[in-house]
Backbone as a ProteinNet text record, in pm:
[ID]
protein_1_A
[PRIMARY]
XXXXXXXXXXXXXXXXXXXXXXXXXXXXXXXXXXXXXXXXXXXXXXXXXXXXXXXXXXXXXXXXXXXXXXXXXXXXXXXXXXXXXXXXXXXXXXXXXXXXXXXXXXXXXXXXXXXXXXXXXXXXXXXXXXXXXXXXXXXXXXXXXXXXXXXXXXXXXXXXXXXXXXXXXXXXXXXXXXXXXXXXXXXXXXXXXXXXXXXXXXX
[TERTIARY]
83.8	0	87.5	50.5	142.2	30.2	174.9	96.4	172.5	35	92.3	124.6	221.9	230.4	187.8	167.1	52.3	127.4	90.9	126.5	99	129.8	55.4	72.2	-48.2	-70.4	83.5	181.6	338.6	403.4	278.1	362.5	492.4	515.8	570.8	515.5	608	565.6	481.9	337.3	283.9	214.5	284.5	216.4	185.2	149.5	79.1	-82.8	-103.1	-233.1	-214.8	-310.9	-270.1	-388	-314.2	-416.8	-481.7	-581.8	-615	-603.1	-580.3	-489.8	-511.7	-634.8	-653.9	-549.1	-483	-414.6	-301.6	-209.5	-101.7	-162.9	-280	-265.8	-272.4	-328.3	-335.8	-214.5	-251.2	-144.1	-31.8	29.8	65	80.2	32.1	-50.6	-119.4	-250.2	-311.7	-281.1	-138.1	-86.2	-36.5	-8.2	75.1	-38.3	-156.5	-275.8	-296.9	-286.8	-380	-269.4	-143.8	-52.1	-45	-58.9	-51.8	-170.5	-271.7	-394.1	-437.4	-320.3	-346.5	-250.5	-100.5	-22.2	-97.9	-153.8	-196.5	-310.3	-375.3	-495.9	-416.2	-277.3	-209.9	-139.9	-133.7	-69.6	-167.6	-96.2	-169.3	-233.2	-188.3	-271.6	-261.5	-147.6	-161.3	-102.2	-18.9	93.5	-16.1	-2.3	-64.2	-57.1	-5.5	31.1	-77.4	-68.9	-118.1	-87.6	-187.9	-173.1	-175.3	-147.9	-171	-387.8	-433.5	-573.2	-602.7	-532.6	-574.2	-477	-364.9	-249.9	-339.9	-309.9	-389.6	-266.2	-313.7	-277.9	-312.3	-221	-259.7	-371.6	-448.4	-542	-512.2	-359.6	-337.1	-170.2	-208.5	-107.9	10.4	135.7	244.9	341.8	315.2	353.7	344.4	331	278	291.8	194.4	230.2	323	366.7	482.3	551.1	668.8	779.9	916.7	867.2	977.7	1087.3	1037.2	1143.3	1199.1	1119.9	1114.3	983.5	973.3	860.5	717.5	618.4	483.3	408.4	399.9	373.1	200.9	131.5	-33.1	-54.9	28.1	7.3	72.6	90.1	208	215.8	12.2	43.6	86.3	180	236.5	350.4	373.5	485.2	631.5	615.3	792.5	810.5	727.7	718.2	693	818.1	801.8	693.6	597.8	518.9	385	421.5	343.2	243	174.3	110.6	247.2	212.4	324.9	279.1	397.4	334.1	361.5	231.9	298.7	301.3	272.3	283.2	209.8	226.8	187.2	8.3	-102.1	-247.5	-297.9	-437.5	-466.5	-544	-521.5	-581.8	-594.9	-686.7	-730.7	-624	-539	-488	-550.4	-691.8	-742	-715.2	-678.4	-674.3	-798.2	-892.2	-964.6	-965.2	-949.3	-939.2	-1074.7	-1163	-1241.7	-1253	-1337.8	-1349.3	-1294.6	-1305.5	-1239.3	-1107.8	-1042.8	-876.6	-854.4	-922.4	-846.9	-833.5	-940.7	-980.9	-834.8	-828.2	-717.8	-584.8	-607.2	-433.1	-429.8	-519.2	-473.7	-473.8	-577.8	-545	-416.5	-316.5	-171	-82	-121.3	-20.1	-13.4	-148.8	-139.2	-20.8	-52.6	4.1	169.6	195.4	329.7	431.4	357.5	407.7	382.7	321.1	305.9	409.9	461.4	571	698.7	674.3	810.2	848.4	723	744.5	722.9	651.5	659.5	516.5	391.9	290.4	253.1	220.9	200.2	86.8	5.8	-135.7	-139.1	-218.7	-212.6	-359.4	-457.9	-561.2	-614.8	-486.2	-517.2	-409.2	-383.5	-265.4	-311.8	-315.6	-334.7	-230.1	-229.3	-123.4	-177.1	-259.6	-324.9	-291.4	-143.3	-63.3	-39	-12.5	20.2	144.3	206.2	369.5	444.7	506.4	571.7	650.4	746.2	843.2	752.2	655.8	578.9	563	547.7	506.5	633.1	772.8	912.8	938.7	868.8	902	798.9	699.9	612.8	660.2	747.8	836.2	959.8	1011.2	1178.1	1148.6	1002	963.2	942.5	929.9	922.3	1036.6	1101.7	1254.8	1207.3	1163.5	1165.1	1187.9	1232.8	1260.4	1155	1051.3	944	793.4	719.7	575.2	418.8	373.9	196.2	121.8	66.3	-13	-132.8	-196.7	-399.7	-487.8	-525.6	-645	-787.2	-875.2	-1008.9	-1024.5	-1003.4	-1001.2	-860.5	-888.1	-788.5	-846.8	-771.9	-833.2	-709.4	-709.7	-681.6	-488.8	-543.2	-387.8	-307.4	-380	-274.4	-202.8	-266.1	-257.4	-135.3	-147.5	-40.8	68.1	57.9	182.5	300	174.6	296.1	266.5	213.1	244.1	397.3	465.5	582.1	677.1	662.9	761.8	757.7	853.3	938.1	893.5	934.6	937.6	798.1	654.1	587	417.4	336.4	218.3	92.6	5.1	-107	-237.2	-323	-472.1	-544.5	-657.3	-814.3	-839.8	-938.5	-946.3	-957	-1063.5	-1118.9	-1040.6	-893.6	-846.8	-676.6	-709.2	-606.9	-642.3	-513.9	-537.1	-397.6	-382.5	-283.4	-173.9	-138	-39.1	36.7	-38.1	-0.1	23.1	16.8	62.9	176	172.1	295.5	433.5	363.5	507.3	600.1	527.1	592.9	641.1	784.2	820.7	750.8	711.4	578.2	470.9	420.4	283.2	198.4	188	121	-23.2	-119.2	-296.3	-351.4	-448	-553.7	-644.5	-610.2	-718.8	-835	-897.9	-1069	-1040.4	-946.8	-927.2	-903	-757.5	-701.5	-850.2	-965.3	-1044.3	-1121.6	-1180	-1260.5	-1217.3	-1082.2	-1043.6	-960.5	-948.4	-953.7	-1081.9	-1185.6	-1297.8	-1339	-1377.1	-1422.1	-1359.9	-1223	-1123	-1174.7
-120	0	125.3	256	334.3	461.1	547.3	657	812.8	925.1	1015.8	1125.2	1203.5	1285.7	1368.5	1434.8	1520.6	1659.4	1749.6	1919	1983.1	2058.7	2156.6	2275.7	2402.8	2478.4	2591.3	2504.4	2600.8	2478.8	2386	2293.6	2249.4	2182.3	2106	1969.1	1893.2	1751.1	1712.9	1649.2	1674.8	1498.1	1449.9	1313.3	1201.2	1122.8	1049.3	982.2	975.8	947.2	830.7	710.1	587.2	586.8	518.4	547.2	364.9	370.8	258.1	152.8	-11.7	-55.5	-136	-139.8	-195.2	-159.4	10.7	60.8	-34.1	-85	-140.7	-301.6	-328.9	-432.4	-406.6	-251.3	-138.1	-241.8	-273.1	-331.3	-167.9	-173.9	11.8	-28.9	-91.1	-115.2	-29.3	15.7	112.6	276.6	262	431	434.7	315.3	346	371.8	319.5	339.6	438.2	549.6	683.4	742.6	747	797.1	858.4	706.8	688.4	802.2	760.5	782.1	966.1	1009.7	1150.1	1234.7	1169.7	1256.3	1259.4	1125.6	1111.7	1228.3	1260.5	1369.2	1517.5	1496.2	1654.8	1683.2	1558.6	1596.4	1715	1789.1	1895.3	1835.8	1769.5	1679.6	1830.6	1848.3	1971.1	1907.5	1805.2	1795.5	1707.3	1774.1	1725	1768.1	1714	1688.1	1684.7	1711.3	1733.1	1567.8	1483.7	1403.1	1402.2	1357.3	1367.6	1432.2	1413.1	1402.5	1588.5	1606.8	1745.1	1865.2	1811.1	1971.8	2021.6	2199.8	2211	2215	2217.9	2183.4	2068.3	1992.5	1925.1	1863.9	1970.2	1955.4	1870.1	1919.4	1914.9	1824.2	1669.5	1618.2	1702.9	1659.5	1793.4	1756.5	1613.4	1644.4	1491.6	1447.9	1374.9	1244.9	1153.4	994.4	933.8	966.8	897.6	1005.3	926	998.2	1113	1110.7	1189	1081.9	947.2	841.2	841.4	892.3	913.6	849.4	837.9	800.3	838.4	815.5	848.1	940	1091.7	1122.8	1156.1	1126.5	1220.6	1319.1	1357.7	1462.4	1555.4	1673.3	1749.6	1723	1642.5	1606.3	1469	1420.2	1295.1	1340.7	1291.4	1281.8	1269.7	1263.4	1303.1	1399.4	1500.6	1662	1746.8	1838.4	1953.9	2009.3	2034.7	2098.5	1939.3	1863.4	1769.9	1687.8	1599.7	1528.6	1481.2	1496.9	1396.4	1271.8	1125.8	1005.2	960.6	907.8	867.1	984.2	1074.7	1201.8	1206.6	1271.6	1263.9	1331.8	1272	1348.1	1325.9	1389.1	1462.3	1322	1236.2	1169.6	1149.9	1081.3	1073	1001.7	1067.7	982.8	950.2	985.8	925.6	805.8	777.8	673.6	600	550.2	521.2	459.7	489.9	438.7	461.7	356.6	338.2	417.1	502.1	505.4	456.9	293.3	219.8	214.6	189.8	232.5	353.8	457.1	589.4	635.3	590.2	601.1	484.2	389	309.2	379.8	457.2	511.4	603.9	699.7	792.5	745.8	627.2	581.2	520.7	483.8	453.2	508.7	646.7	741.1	828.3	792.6	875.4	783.9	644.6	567.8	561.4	579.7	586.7	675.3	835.1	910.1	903.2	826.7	815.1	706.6	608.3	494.8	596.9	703.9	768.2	868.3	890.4	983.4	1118.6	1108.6	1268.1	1291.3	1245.2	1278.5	1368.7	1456.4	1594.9	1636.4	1613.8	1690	1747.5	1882.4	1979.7	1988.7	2085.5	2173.7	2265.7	2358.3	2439.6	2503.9	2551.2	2607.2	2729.5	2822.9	2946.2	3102	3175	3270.3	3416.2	3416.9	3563.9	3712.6	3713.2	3811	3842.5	3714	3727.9	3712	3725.4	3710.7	3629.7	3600.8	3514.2	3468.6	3591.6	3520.1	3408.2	3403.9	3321	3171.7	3207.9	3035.1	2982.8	3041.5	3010	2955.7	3033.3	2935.7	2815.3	2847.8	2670.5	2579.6	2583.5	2492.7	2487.7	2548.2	2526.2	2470.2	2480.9	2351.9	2180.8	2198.6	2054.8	1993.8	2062.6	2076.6	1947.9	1976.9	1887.4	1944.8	1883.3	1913.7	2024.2	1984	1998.3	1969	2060.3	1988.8	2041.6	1960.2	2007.8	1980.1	2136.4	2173.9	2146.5	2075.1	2039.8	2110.3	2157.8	2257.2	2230	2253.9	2258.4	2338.8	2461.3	2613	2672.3	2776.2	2844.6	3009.3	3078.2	3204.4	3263.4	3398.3	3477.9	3490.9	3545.7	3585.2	3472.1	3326.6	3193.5	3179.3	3206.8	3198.5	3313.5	3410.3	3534.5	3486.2	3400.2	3405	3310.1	3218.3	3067.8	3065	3166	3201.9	3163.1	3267.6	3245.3	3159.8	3096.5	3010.8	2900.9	2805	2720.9	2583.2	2574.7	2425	2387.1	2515.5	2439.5	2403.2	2359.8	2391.6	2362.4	2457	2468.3	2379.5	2318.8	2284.6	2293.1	2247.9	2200.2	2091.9	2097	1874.5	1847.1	1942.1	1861.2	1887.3	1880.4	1926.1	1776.8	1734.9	1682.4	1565.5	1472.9	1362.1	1291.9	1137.6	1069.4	1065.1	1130.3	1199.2	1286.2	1414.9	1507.3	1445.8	1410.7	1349.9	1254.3	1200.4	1131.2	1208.1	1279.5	1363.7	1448.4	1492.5	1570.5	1474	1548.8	1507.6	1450.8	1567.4	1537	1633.4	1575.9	1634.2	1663.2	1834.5	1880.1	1894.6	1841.4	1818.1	1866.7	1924	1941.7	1834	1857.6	1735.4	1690.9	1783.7	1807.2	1740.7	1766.8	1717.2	1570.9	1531.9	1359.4	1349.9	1378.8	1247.2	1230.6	1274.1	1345.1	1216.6	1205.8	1162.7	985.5	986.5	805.8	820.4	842.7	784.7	749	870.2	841.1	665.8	637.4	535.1	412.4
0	0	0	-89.3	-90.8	-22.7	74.9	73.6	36.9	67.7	-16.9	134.2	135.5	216.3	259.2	399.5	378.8	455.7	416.9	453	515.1	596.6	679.3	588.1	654.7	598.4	603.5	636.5	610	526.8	448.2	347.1	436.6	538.8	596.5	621.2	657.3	688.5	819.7	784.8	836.3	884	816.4	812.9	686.6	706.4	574.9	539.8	449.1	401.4	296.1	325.5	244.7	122.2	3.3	-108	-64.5	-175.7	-182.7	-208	-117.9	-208.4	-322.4	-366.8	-471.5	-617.1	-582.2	-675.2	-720.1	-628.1	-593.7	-752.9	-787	-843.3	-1022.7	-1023.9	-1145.7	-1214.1	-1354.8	-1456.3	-1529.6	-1519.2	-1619	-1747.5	-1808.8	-1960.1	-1961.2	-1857.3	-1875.9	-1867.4	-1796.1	-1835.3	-1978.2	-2024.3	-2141.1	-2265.7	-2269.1	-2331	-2340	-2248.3	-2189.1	-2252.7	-2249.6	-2253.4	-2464.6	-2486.3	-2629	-2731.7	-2615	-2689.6	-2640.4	-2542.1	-2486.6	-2620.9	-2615.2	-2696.6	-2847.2	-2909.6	-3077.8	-3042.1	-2966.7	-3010.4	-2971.1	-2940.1	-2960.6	-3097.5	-3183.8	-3318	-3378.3	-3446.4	-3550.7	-3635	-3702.6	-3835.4	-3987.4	-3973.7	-4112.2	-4266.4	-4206.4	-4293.6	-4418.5	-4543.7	-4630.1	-4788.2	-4909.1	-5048.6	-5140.3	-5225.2	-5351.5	-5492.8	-5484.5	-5598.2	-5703.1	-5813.3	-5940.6	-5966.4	-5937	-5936.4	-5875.4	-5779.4	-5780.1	-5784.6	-5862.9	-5868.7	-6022.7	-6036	-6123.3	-6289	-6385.4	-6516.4	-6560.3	-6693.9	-6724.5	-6861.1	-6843.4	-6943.5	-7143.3	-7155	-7319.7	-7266.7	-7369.2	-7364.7	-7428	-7338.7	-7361.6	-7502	-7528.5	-7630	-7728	-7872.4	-7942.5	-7914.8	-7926.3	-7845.2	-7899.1	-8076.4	-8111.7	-8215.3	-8211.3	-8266.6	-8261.4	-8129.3	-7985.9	-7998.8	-8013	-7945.2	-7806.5	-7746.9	-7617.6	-7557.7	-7405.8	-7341.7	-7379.7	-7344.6	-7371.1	-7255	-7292.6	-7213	-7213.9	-7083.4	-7136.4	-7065	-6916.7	-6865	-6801.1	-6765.2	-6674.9	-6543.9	-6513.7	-6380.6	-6346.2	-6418.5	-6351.6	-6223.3	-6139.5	-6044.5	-6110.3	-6247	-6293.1	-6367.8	-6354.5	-6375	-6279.7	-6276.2	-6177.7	-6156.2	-6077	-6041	-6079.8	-6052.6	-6086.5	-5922.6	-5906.9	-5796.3	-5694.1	-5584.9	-5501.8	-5552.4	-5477.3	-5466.7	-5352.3	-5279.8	-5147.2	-5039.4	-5035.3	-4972.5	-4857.8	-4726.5	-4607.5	-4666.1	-4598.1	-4638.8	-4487.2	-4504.5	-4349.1	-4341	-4208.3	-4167.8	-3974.4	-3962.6	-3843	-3727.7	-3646.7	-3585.5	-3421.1	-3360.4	-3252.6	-3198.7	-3148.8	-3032.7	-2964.2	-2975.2	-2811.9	-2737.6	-2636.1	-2506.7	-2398.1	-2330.8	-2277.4	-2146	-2102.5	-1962.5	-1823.1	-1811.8	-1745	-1757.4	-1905.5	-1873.6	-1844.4	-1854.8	-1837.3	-1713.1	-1622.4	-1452.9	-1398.7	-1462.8	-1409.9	-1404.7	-1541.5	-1578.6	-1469.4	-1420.6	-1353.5	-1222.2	-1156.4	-1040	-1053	-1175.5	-1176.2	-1130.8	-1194.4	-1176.3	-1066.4	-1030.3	-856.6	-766.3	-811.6	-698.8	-727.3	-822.6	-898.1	-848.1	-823.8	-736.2	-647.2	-537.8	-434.2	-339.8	-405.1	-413.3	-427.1	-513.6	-487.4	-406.2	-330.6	-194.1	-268.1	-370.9	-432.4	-487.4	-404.3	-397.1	-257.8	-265.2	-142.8	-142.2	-27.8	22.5	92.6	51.3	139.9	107.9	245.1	283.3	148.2	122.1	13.5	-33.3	-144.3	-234.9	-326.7	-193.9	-233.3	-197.5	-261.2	-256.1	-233.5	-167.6	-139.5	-175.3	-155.3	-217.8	-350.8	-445.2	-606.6	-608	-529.2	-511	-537.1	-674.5	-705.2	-591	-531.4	-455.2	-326.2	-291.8	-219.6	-253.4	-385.9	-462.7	-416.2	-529.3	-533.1	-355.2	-263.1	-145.2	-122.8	-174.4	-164.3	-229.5	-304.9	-443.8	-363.6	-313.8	-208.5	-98.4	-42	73.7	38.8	-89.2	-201.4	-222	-265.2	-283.6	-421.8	-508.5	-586.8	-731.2	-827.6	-963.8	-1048.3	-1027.1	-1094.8	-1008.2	-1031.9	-973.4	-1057.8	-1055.1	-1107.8	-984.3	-986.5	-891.1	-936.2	-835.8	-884.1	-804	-806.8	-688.5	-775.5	-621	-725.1	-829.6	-732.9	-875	-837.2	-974	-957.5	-936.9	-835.4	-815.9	-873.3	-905	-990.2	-919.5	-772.3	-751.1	-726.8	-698.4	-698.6	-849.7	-936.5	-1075.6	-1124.6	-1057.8	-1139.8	-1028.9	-872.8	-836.4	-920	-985	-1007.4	-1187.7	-1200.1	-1386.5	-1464.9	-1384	-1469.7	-1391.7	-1340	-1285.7	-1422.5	-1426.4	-1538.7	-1493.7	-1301.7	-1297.5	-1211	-1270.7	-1232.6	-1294.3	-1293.9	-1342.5	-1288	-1288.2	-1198	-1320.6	-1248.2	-1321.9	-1212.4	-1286.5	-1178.9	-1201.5	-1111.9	-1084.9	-1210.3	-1309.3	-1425.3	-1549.5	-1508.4	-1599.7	-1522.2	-1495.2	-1453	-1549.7	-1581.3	-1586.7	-1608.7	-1641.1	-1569.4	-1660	-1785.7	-1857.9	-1755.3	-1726.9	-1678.9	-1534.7	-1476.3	-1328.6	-1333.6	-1473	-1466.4	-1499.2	-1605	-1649	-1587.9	-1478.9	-1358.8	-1256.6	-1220.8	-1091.4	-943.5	-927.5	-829.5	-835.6	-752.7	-775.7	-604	-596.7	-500.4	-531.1	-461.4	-440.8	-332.8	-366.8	-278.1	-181.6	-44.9	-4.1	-65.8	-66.2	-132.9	-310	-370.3	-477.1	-504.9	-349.6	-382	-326.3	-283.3	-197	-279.5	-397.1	-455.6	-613.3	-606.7	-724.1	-684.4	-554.6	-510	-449.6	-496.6	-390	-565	-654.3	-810.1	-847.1	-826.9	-823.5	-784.2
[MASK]
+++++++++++++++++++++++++++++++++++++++++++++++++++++++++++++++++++++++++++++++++++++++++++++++++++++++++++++++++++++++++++++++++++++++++++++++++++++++++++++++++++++++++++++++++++++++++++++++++++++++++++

């Protein structure tokens, strides 16, 4: 059974909180699913060519079927004339993924527990900055002492948001915006009580 750490409201060590342990039997097949099927719906999908069938010209064979002693040509839009169709050329297609409900609730009950095994899951009360003060956050992140972190709160109010804007190593969401990509990809990960109970009880 793994648990996640818990904070006092000076983000100090405050204790621990155990997840559930059904997590501990989670296959991570299912992060790698979520994972697969989160990044394929961030491709752009732009990259796309022109075939013989729709570059424009073409109309008047370029030149007589015999007596060139040369090849037979009937159009400008073949692919061995400049300005001619690609062949084979990248075209806009669908790259979605799907992945079911049930794996996706698994992946993120994975990845909670994933950081939680590494001692770099953190609960706190609330993660708010009243002031706006960057230099404030920069000390809630030096009480972590960790690489990197994604912050989850229920909401986000305005001056928590302008304190931890420009910071580099960190990133803020809301519950409904979390999911088990983004929890994995970070170092660790600081939560809201009201949020972890909210999201292993859903689990």
């Amino acid at each position: 059974m793994s648990n996640a750490v818990v904070l006092n409201e000076k983000f100090e060590n405050n204790g621990e909180v155990a997840l559930p342990a059904k997590y501990d039997e989670i296959n991570s097949h299912n992060l790698y699913l979520y994972a697969k099927s989160y990044l394929s719906s961030l491709r752009a999908n732009t990259a796309r060519v022109k075939n013989r069938s729709e570059v424009s010209g073409g109309g008047k064979k370029p030149k007589a079927q015999k007596g060139s002693g040369g090849a037979r040509w009937g159009s400008k839009r073949s692919p061995l004339f400049v300005g001619g169709g690609q062949v084979f050329g990248p075209t806009k297609r669908n790259y979605v993924q799907k992945i079911n409900k049930k794996q996706k609730a698994l992946a993120l009950s994975f990845a909670i527990n994933a950081q939680a095994k590494n001692g770099t899951l953190f609960v706190t009360e609330s993660v708010s900055i009243e002031s706006g003060k960057t230099k404030e956050a920069v000390a809630v992140l030096n009480k972590l002492n960790q690489r990197d972190t994604l912050i989850v709160v229920d909401s986000i109010d305005e001056k928590t948001y302008l304190a931890f804007r420009n910071l580099k190593n960190c990133y803020m969401v809301e519950k409904q915006e979390v999911n088990a990509y983004l929890i994995s990809a970070y170092h660790s990960v600081l939560i809201e009580k009201s949020v972890f109970d909210a999201l292993t009880k859903e689990a």
